[in-house]
N, C-alpha and C positions, 0 to 999 in steps of 0.2 A: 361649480363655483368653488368649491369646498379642495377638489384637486387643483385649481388653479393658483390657489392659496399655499398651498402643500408646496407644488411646484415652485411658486417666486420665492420663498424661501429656501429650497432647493441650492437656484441659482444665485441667491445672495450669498449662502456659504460659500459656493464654486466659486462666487467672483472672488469674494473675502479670501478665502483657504490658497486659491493660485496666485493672488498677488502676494498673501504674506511670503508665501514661498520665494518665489521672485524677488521679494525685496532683503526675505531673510539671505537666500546666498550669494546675491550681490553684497551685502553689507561685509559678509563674513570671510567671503573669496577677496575682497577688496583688501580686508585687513589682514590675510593672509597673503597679500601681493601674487596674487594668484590671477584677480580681476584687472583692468586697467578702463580708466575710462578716455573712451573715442572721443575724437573731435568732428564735432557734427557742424560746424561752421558758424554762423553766427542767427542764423533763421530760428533759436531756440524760440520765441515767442511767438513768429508763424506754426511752427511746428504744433505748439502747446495748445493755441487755440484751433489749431484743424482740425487737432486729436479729440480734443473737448468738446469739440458740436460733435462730430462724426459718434465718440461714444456716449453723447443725451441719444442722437439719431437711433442708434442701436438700443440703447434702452427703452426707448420712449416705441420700438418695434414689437422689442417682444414682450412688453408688461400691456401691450393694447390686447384687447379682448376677441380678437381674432384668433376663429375657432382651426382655420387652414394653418396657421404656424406652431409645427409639431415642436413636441418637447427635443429631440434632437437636435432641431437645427438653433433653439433658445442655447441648449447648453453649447454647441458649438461660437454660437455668439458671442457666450459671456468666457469663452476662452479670448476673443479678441478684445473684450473690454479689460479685462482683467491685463493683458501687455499692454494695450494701449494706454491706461492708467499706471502699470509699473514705469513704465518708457515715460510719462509725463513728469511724475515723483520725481525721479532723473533728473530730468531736464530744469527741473526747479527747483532741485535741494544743490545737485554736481554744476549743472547750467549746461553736462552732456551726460552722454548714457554710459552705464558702468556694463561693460563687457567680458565676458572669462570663455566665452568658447571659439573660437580661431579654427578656420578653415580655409588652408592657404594665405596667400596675402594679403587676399582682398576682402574679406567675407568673417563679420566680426560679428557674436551675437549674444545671448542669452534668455533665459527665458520668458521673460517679457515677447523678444520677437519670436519662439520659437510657438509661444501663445498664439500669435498673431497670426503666425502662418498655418496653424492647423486649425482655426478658423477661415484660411484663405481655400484652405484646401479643402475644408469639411465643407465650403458654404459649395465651389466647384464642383466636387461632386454629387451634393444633395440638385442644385441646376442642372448639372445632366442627368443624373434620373430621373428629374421631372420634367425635363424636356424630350428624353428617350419615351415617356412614358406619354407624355400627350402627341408623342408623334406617333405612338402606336394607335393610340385612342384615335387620330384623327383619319389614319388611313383604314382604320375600321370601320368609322361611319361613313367613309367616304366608297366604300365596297360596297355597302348596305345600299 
């Protein structure tokens, strides 16, 4: 219980320390005209409340008392809440997202989304180990 306590406070700094990030060098690349912010169309307020359930969902995941959701995949988590709340900030202070890193034409980001995605990525292959790994287990007992 006592590590469980340890831990959620853990991943409230993680959430706290990568959003301030996030918000600090967007603010600062902005006024360095350095940032630009994208136009995300007019869905800002779809967006905002999708984001909003999705990250209680996720919170409301890894702060339950289940003993199978290891600490890795909590702190990979609270890297997606952590963009997903930078990305909202956005969307409700600019009305779109403040962007500075540029890859090719099409492909505009920052770290809000690059949070996002190494949680998309962390979460892909923590499921395929555990799917690698119960496919072993099963054809083990299935030999037996």
């Amino acid at each position: 219980m006592v590590k469980d306590k340890k831990h959620g406070k853990m991943l409230i700094i993680l959430i706290i320390a990568t959003l301030v990030l996030d918000q600090i060098t967007k603010i600062w690349l902005y006024k360095k005209q350095i940032a630009t912010i994208s136009d995300s169309g007019n869905n800002n307020v779809y967006y905002i409340m999708i984001s909003i359930i999705i990250v209680l969902m996720i919170i409301r995941y890894i702060s339950s008392d289940n003993t199978f959701i290891k600490l890795g995949t909590k702190i990979i988590l609270s890297f997606g809440i952590a963009g997903a709340i930078g990305n909202v900030i956005d969307r409700i202070w600019n009305k779109n997202i403040i962007v500075f890193i540029k890859i090719g034409d099409y492909i505009n980001l920052n770290l809000a989304y690059i949070y996002i995605l190494i949680a998309w990525v962390g979460m892909a292959v923590i499921l395929t180990k555990n799917s690698i790994k119960f496919m072993k287990e099963r054809n083990y007992e299935s030999r037996r």
